[in-house]
PDBQT receptor file of N, H, CA, C and O in Angstrom, charges set to zero:
ATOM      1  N   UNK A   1    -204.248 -50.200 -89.934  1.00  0.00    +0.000 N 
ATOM      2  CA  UNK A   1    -205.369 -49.653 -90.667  1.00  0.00    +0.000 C 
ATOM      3  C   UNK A   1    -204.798 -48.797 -91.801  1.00  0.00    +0.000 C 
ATOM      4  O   UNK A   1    -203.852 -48.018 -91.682  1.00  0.00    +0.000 OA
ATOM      5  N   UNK A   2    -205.197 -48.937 -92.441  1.00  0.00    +0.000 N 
ATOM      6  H   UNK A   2    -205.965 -49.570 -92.538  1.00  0.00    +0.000 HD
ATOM      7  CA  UNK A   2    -204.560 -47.802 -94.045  1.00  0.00    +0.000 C 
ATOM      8  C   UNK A   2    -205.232 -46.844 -94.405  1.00  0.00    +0.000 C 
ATOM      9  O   UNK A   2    -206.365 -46.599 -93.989  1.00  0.00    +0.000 OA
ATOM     10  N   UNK A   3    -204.740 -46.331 -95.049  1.00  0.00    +0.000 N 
ATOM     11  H   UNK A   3    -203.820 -46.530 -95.386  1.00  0.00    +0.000 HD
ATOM     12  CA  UNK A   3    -205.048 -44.454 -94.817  1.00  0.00    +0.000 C 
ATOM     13  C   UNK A   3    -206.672 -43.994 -94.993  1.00  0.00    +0.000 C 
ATOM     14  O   UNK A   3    -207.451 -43.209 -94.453  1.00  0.00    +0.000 OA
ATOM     15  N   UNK A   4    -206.683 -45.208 -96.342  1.00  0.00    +0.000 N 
ATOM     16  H   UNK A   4    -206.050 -45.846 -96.780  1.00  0.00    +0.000 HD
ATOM     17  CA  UNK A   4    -208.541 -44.518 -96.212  1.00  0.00    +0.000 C 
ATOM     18  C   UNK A   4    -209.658 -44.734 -95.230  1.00  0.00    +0.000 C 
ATOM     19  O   UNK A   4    -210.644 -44.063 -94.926  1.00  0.00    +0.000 OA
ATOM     20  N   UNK A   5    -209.059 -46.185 -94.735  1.00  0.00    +0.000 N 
ATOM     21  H   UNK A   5    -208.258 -46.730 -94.982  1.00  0.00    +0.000 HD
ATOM     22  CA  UNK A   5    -210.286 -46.574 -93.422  1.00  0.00    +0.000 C 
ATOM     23  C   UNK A   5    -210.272 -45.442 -92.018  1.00  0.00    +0.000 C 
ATOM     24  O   UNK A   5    -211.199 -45.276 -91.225  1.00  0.00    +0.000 OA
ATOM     25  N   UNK A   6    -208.716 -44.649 -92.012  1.00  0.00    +0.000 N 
ATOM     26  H   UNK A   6    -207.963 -44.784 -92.656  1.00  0.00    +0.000 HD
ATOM     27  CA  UNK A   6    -208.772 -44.169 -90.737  1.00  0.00    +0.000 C 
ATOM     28  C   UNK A   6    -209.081 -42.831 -91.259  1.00  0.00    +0.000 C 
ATOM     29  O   UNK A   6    -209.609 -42.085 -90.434  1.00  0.00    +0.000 OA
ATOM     30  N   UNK A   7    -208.876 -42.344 -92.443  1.00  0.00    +0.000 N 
ATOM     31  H   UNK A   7    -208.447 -42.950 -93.113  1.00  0.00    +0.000 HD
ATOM     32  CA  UNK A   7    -209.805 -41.245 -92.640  1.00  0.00    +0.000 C 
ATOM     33  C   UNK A   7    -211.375 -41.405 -92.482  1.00  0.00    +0.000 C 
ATOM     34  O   UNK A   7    -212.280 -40.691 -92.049  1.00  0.00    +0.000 OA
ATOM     35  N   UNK A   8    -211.321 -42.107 -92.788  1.00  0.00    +0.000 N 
ATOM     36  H   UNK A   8    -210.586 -42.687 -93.140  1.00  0.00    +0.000 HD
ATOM     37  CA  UNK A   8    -213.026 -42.502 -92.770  1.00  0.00    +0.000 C 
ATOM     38  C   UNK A   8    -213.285 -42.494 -91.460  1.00  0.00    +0.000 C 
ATOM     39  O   UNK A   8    -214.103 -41.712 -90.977  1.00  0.00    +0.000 OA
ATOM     40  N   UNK A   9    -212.766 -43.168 -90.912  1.00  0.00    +0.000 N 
ATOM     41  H   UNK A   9    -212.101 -43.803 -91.305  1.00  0.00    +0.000 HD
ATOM     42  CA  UNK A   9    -213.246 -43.451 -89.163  1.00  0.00    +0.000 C 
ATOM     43  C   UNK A   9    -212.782 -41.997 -88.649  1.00  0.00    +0.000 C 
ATOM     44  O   UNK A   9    -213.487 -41.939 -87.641  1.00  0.00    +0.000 OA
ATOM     45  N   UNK A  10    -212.083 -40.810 -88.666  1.00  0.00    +0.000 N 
ATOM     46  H   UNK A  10    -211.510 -40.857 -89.485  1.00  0.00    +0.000 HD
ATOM     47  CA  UNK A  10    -211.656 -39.869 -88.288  1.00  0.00    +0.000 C 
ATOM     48  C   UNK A  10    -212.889 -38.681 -88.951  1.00  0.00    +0.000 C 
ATOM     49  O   UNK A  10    -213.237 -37.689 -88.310  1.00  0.00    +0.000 OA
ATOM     50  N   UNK A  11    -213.224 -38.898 -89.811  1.00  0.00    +0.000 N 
ATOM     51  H   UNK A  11    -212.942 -39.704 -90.331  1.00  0.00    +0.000 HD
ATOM     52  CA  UNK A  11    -214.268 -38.187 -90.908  1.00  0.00    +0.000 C 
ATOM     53  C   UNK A  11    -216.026 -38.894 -89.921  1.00  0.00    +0.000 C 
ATOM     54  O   UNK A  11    -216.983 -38.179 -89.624  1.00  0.00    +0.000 OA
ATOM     55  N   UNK A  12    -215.939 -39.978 -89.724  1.00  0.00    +0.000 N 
ATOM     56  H   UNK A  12    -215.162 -40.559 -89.965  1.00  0.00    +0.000 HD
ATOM     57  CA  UNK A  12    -217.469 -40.699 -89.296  1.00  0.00    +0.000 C 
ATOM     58  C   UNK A  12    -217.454 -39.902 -87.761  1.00  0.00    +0.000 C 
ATOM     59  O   UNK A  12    -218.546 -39.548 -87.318  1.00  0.00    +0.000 OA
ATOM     60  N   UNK A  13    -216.260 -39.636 -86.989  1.00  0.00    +0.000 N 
ATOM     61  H   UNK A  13    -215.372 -39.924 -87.349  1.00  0.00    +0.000 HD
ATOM     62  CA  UNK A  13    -216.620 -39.332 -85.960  1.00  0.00    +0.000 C 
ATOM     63  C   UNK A  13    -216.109 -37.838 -85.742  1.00  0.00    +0.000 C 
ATOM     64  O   UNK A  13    -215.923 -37.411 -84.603  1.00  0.00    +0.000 OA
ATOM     65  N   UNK A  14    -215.877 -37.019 -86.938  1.00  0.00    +0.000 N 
ATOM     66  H   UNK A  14    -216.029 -37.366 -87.863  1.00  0.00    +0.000 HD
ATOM     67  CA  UNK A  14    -216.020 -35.360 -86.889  1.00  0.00    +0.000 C 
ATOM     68  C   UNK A  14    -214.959 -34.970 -86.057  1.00  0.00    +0.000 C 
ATOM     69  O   UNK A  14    -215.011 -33.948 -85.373  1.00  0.00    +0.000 OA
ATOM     70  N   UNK A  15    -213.949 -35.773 -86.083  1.00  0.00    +0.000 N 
ATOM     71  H   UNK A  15    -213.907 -36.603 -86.639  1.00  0.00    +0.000 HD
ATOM     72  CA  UNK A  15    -212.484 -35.293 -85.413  1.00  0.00    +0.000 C 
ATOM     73  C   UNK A  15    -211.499 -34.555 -86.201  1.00  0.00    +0.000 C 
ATOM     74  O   UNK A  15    -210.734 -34.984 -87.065  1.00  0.00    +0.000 OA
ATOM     75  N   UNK A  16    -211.676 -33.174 -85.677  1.00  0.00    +0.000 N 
ATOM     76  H   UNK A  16    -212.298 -32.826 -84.975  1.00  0.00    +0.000 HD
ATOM     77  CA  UNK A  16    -210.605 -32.118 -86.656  1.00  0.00    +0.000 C 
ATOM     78  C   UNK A  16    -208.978 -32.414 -86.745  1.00  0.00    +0.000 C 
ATOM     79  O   UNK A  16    -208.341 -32.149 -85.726  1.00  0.00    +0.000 OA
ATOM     80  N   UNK A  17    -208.302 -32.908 -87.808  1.00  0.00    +0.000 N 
ATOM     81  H   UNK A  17    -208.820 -33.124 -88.636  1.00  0.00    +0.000 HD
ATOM     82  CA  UNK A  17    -207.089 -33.341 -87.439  1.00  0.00    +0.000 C 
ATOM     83  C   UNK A  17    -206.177 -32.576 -88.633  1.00  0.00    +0.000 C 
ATOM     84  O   UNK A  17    -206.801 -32.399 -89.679  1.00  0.00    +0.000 OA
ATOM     85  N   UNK A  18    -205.196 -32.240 -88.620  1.00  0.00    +0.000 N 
ATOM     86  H   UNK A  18    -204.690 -32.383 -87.769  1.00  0.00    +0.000 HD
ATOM     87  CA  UNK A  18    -204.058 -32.061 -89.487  1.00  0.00    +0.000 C 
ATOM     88  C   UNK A  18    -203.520 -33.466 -90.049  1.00  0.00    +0.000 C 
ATOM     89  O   UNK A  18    -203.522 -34.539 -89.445  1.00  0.00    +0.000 OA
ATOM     90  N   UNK A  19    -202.943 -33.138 -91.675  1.00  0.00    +0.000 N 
ATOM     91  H   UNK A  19    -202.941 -32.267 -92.166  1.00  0.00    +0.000 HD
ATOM     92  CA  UNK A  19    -202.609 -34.372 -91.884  1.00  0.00    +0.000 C 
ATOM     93  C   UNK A  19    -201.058 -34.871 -91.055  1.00  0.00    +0.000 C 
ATOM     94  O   UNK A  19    -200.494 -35.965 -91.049  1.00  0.00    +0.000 OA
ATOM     95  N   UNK A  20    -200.716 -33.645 -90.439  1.00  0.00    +0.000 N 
ATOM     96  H   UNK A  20    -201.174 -32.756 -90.445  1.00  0.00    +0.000 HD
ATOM     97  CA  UNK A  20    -199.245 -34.501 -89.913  1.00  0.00    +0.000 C 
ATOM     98  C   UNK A  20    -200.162 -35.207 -88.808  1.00  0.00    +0.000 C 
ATOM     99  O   UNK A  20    -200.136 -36.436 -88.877  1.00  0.00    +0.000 OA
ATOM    100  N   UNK A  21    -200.939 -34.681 -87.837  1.00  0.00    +0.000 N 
ATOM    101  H   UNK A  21    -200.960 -33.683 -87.781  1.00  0.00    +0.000 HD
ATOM    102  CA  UNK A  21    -201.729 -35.599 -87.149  1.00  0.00    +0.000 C 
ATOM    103  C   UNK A  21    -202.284 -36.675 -87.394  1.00  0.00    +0.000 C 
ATOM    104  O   UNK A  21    -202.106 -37.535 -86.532  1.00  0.00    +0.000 OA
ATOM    105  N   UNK A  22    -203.220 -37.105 -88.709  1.00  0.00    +0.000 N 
ATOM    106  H   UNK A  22    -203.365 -36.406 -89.410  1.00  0.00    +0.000 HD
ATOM    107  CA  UNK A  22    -203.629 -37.825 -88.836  1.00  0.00    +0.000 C 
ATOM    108  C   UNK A  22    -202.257 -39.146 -88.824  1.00  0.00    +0.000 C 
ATOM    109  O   UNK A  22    -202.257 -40.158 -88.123  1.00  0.00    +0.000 OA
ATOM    110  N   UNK A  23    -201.140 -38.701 -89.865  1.00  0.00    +0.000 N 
ATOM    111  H   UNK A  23    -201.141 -37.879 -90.434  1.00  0.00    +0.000 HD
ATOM    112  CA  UNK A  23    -200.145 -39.985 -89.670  1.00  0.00    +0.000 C 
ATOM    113  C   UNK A  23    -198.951 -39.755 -88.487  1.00  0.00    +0.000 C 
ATOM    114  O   UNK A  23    -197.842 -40.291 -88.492  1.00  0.00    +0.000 OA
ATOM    115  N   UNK A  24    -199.379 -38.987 -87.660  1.00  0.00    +0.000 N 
ATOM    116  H   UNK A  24    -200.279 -38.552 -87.656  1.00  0.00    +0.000 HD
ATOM    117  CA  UNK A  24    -198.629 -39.471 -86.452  1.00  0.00    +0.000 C 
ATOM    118  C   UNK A  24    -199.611 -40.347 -85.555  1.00  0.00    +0.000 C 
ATOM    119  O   UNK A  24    -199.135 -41.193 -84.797  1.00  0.00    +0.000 OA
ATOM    120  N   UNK A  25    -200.721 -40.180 -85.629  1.00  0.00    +0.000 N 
ATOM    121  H   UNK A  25    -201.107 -39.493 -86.244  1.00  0.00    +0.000 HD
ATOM    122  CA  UNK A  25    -201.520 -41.130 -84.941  1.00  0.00    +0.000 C 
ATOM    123  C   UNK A  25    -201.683 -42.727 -85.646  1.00  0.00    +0.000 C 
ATOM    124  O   UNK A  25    -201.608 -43.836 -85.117  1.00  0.00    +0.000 OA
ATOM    125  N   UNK A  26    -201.903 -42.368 -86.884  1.00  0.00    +0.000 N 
ATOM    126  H   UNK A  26    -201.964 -41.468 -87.314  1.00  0.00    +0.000 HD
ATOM    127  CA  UNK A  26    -201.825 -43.737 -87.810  1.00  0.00    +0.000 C 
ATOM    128  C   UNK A  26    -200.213 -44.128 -87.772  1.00  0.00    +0.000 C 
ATOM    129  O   UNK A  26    -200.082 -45.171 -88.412  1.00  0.00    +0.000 OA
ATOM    130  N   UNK A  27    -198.903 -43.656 -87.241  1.00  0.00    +0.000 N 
ATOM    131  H   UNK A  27    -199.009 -42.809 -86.722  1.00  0.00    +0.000 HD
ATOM    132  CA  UNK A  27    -197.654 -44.511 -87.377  1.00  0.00    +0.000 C 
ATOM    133  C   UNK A  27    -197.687 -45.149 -85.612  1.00  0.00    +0.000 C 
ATOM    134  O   UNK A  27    -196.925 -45.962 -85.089  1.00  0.00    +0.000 OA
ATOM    135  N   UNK A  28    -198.492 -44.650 -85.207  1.00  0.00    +0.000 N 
ATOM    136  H   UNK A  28    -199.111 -43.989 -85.631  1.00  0.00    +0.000 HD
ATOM    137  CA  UNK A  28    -198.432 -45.649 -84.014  1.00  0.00    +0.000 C 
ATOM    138  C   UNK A  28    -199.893 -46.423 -83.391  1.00  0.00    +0.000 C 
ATOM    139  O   UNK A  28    -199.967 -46.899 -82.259  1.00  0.00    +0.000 OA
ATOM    140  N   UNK A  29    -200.911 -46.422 -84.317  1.00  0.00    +0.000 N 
ATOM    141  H   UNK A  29    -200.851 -46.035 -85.237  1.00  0.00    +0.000 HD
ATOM    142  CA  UNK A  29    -201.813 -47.297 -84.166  1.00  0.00    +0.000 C 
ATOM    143  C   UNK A  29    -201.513 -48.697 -84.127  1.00  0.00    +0.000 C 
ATOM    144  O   UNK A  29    -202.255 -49.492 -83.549  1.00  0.00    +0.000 OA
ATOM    145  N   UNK A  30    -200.452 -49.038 -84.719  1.00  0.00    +0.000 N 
ATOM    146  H   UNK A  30    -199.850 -48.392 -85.189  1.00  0.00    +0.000 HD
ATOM    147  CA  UNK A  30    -200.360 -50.572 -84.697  1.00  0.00    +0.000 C 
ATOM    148  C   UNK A  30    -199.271 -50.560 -83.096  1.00  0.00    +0.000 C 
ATOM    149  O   UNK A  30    -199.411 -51.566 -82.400  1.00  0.00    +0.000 OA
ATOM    150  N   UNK A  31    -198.635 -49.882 -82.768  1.00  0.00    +0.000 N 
ATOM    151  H   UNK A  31    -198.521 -49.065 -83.333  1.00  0.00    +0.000 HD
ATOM    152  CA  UNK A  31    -198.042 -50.268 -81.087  1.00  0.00    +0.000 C 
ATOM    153  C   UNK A  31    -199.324 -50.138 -79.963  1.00  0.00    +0.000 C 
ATOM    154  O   UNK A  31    -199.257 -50.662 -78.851  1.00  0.00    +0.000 OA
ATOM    155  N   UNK A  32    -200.514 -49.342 -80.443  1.00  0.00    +0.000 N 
ATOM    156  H   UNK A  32    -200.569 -48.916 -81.347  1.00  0.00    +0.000 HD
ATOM    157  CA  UNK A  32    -201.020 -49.201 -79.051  1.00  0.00    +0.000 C 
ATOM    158  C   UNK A  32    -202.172 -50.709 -79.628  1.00  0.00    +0.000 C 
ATOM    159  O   UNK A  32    -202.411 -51.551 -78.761  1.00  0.00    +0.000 OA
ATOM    160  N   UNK A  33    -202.647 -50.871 -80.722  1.00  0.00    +0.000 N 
ATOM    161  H   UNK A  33    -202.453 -50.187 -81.426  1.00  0.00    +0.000 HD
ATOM    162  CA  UNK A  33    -203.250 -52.302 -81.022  1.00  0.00    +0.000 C 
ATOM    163  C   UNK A  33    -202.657 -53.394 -80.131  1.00  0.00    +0.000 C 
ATOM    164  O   UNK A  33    -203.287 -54.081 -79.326  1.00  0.00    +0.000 OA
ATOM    165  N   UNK A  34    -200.904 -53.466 -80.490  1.00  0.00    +0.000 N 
ATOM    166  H   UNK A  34    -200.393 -52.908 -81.144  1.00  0.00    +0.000 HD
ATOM    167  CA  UNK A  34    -200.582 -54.406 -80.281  1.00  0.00    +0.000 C 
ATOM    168  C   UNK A  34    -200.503 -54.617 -78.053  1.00  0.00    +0.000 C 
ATOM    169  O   UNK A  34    -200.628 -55.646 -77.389  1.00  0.00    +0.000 OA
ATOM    170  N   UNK A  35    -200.226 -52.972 -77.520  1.00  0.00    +0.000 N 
ATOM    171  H   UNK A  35    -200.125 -52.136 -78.060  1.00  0.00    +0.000 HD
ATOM    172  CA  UNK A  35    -200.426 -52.808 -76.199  1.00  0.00    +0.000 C 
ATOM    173  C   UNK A  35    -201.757 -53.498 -75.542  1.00  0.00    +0.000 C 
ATOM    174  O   UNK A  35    -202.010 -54.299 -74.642  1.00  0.00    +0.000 OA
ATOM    175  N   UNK A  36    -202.502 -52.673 -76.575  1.00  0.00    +0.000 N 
ATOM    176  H   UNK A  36    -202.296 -52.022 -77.306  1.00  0.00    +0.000 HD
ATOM    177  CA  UNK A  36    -204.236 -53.013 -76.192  1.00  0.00    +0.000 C 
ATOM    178  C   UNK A  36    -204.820 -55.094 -75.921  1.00  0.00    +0.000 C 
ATOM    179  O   UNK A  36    -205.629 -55.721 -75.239  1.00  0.00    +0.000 OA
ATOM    180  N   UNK A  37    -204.026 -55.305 -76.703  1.00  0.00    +0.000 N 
ATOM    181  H   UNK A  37    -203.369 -54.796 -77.258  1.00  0.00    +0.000 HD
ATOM    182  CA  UNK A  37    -204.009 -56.875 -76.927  1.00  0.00    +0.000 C 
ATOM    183  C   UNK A  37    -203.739 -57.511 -75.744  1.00  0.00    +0.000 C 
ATOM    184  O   UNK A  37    -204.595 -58.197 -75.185  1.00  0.00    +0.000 OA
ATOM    185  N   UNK A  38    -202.137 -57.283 -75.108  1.00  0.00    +0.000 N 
ATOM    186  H   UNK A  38    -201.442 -56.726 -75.562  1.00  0.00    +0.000 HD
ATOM    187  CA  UNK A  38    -201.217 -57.458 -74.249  1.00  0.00    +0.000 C 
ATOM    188  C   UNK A  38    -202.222 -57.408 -72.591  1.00  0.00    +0.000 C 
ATOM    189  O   UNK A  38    -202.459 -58.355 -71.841  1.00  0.00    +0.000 OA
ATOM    190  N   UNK A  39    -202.574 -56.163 -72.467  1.00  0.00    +0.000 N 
ATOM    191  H   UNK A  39    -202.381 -55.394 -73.076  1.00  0.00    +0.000 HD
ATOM    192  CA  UNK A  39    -203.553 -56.021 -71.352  1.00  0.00    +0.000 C 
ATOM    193  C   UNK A  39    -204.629 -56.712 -71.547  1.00  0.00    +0.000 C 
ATOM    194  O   UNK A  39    -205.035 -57.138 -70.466  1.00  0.00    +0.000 OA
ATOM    195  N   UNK A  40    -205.112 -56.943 -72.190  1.00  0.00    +0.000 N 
ATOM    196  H   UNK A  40    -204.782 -56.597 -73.068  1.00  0.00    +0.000 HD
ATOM    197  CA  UNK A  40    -206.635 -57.780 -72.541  1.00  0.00    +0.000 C 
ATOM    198  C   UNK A  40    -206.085 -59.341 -71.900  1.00  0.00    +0.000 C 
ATOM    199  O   UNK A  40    -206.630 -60.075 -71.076  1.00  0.00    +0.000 OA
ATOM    200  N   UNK A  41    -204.998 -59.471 -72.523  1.00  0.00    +0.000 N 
ATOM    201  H   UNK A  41    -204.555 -58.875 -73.193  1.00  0.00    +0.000 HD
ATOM    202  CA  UNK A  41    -204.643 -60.734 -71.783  1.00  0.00    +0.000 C 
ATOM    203  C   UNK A  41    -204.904 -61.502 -70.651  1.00  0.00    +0.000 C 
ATOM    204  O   UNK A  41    -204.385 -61.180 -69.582  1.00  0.00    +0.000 OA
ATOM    205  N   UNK A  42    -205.779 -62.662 -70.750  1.00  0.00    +0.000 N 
ATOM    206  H   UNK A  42    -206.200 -62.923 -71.619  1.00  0.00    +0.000 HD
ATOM    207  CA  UNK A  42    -205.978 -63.415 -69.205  1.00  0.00    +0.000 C 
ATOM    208  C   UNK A  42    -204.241 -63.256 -68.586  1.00  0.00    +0.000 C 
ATOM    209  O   UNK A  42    -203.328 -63.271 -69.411  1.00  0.00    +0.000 OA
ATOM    210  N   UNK A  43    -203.949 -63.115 -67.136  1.00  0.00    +0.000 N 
ATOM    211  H   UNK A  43    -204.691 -63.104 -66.466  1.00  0.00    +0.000 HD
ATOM    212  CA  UNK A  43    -203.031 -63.624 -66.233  1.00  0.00    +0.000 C 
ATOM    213  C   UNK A  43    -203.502 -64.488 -65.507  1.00  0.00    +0.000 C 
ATOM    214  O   UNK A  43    -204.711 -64.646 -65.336  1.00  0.00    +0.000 OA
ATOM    215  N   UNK A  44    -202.224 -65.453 -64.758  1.00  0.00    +0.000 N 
ATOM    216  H   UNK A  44    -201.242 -65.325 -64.897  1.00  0.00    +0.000 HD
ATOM    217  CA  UNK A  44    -202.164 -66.361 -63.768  1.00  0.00    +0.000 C 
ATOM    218  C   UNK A  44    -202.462 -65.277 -62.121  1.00  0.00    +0.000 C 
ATOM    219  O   UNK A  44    -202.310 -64.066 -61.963  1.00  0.00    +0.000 OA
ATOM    220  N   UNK A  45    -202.863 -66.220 -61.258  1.00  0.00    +0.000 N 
ATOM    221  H   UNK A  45    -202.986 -67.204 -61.387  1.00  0.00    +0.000 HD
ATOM    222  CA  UNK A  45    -202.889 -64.853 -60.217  1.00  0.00    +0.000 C 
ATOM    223  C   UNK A  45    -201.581 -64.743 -59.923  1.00  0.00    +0.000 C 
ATOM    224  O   UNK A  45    -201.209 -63.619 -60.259  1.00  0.00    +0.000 OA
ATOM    225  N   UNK A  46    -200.673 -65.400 -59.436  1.00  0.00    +0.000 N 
ATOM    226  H   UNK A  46    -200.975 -66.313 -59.162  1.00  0.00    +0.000 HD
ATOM    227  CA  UNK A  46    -199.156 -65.074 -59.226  1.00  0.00    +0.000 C 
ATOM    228  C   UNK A  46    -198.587 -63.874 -60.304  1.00  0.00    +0.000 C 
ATOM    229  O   UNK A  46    -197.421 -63.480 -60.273  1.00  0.00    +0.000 OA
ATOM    230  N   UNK A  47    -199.506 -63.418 -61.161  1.00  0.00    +0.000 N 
ATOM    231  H   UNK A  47    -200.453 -63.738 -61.186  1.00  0.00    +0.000 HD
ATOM    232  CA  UNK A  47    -198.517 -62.423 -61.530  1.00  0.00    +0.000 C 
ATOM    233  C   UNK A  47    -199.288 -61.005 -60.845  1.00  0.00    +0.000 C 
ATOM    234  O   UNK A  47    -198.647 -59.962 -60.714  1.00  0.00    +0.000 OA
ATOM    235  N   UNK A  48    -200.381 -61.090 -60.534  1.00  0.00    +0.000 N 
ATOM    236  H   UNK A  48    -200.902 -61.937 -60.640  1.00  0.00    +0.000 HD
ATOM    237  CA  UNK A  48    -200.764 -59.945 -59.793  1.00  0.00    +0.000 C 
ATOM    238  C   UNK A  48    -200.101 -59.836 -58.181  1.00  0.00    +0.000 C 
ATOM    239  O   UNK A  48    -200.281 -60.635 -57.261  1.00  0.00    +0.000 OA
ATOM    240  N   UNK A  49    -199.215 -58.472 -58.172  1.00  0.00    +0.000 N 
ATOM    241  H   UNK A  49    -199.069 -57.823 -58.919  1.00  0.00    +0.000 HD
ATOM    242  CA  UNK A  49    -198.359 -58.803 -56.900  1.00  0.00    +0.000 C 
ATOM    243  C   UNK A  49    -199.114 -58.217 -55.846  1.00  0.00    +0.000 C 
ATOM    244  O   UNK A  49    -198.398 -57.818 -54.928  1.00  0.00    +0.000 OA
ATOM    245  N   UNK A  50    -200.605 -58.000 -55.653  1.00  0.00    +0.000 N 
ATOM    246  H   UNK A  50    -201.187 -58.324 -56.399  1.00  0.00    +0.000 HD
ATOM    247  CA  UNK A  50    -201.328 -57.964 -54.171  1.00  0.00    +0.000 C 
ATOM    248  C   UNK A  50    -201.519 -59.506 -53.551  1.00  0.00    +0.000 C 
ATOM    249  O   UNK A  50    -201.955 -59.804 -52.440  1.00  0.00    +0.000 OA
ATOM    250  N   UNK A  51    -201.061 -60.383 -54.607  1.00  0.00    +0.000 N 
ATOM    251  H   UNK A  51    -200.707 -60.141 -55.510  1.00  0.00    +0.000 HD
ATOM    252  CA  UNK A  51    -201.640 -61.876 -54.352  1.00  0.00    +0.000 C 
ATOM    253  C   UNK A  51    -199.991 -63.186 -53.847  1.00  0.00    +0.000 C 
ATOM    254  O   UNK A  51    -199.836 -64.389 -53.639  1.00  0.00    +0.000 OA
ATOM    255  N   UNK A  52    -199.185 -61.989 -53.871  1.00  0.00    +0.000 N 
ATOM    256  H   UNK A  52    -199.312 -61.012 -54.040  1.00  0.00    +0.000 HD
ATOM    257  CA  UNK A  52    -197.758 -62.133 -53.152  1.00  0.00    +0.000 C 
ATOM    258  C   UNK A  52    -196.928 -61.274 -52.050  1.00  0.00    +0.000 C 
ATOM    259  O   UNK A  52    -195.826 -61.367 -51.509  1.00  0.00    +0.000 OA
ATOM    260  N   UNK A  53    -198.318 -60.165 -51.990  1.00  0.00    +0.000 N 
ATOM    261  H   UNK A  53    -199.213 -60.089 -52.430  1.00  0.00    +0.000 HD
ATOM    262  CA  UNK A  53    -197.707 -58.813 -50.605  1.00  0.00    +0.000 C 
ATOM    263  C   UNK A  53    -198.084 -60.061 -49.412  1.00  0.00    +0.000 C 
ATOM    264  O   UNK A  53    -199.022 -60.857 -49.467  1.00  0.00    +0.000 OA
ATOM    265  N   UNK A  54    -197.129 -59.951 -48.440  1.00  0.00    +0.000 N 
ATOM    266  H   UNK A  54    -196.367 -59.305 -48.396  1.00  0.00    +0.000 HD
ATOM    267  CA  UNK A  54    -197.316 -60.064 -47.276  1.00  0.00    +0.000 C 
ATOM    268  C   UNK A  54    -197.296 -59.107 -46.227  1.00  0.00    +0.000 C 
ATOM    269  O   UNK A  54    -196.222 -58.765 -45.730  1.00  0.00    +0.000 OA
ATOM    270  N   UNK A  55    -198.472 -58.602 -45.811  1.00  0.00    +0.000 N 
ATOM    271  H   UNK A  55    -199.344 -58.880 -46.215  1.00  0.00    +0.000 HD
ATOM    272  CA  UNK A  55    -197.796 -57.206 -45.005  1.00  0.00    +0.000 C 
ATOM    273  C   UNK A  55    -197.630 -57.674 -43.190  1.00  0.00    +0.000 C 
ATOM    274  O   UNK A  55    -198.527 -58.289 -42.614  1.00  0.00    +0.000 OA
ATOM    275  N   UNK A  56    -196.452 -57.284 -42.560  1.00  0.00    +0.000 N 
ATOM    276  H   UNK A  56    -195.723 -56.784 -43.028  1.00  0.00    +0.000 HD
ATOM    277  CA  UNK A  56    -195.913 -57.693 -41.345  1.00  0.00    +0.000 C 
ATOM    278  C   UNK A  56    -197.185 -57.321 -40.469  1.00  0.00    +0.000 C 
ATOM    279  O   UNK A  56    -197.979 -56.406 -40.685  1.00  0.00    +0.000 OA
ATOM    280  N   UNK A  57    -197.196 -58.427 -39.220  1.00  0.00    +0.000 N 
ATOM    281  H   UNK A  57    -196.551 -59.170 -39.045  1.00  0.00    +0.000 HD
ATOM    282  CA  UNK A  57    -197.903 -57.748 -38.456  1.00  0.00    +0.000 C 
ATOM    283  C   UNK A  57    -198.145 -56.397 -37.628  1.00  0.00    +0.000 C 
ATOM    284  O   UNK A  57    -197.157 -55.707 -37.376  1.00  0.00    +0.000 OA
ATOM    285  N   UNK A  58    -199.430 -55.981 -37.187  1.00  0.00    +0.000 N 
ATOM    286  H   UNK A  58    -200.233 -56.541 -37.391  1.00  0.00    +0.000 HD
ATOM    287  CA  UNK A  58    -198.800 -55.115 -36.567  1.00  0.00    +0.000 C 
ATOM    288  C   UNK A  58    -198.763 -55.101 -34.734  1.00  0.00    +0.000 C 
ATOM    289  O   UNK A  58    -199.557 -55.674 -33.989  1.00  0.00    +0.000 OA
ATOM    290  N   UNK A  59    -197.943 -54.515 -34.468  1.00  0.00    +0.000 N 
ATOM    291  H   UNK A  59    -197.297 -54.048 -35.073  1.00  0.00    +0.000 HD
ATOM    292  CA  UNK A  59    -197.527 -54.472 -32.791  1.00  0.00    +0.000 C 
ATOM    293  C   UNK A  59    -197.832 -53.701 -32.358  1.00  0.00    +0.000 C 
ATOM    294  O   UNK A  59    -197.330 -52.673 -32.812  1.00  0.00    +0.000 OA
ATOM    295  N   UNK A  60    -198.864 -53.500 -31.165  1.00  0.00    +0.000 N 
ATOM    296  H   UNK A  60    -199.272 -54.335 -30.796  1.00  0.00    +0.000 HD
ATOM    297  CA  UNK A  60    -199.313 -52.344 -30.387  1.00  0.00    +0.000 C 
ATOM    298  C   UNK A  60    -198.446 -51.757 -29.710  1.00  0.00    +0.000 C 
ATOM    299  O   UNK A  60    -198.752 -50.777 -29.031  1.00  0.00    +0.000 OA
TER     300      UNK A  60
């Protein structure tokens, strides 16, 4: 996002920021975009590992 849209969006929603704030948040908007993406992601169930726990029986 470039500087004027996220002022704007920082200005539309009345968030008090410093400008070192504003571009420490804008130099890592594009890693948490690209995070945000990553999780959104459909998985296979084999990668969820409750769907590979085997838990031992238990013995009275």
């Amino acid at each position: 996002m470039d500087k004027p849209q996220f002022d704007a969006l920082i200005a539309r929603h009345g968030i008090p920021l410093t400008e070192a704030e504003k571009e420490g948040i804008r130099a890592v908007s594009g890693h948490i975009l690209a995070f945000a993406q990553r999780v959104r992601t459909p998985r296979e169930a084999g990668a969820e590992m409750a769907v590979t726990f085997a838990p031992k029986a238990v013995t009275p």
